[in-house]
C-alpha positions in Angstrom: 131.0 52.1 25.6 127.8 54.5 26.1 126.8 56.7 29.3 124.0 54.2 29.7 126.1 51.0 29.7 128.8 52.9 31.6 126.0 54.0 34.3 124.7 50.3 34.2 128.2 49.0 35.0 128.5 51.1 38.2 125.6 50.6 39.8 126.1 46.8 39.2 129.6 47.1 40.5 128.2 49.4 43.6 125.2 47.3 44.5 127.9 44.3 44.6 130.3 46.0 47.4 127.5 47.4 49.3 126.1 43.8 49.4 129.6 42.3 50.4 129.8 44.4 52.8 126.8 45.4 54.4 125.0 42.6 54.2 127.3 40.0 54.7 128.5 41.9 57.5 124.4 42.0 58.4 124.2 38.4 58.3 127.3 37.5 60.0 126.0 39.7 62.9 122.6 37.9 63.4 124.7 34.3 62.5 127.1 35.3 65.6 124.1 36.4 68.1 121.7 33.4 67.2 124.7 31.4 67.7 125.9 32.6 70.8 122.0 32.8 72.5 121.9 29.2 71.0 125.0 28.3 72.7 124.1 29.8 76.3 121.0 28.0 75.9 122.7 24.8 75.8 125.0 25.4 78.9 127.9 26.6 77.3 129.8 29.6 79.3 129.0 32.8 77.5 132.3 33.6 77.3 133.2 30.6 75.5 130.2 30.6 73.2 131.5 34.3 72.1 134.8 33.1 71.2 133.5 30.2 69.3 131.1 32.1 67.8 133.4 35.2 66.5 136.1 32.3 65.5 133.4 31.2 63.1 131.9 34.7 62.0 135.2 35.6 60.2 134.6 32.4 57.7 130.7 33.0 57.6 131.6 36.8 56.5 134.3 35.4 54.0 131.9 33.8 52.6 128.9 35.6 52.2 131.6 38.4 51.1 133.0 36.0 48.0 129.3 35.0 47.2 128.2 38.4 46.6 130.4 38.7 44.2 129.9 35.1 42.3 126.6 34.7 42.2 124.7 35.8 39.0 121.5 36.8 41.0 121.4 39.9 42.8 118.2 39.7 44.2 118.7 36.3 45.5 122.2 37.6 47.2 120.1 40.4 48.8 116.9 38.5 50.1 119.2 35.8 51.9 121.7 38.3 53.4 119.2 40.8 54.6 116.5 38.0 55.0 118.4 35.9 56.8 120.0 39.4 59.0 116.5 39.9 60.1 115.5 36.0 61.0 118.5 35.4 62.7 118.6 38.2 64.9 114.7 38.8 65.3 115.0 34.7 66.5 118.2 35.5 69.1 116.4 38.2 70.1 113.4 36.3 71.0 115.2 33.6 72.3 117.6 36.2 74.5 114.3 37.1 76.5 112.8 33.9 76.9 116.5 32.8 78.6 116.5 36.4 80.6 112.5 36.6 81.4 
């Protein structure tokens, strides 16, 4: 095998985990927040929307985390983990204040 496939290989392998991980991890956190804001919006106790939520966060980060690793795409894994990080939490965010304000 040459340096350059070798090289390739890694950085395949390393752009792989660090999606698994960071960004399903990313999108898991603005899945759990939109949820729970979502939740409190709709009269549920916050304490039992948190519970409900992080029950379900565990299988949305098992699964984003085996995804990562099956799909052929990376730039497809990345745009919907990090895309969907940043919509989810930018739209709990929002909708945090408008309950609050």
């Amino acid at each position: 095998m040459s340096a350059i496939t070798s090289s390739s290989s890694a950085w395949h392998l390393v752009a792989r985990i660090a999606a698994a991980l960071l960004g399903g991890y990313a999108f898991t956190w603005g899945f759990t927040g939109l949820g729970m804001v979502g939740l409190v919006a709709l009269g549920v106790d916050f304490h039992e929307a948190e519970t409900a939520m992080l029950l379900l966060a565990f299988l949305v980060f098992l699964g984003m985390f085996l995804w990562a690793f099956a799909a052929a795409n990376m730039v497809r894994v990345w745009a919907l983990l990090v895309g969907g990080a940043v919509l989810m939490t930018s739209a709990a965010w929002a909708l945090q204040r408008v309950l609050l304000g």
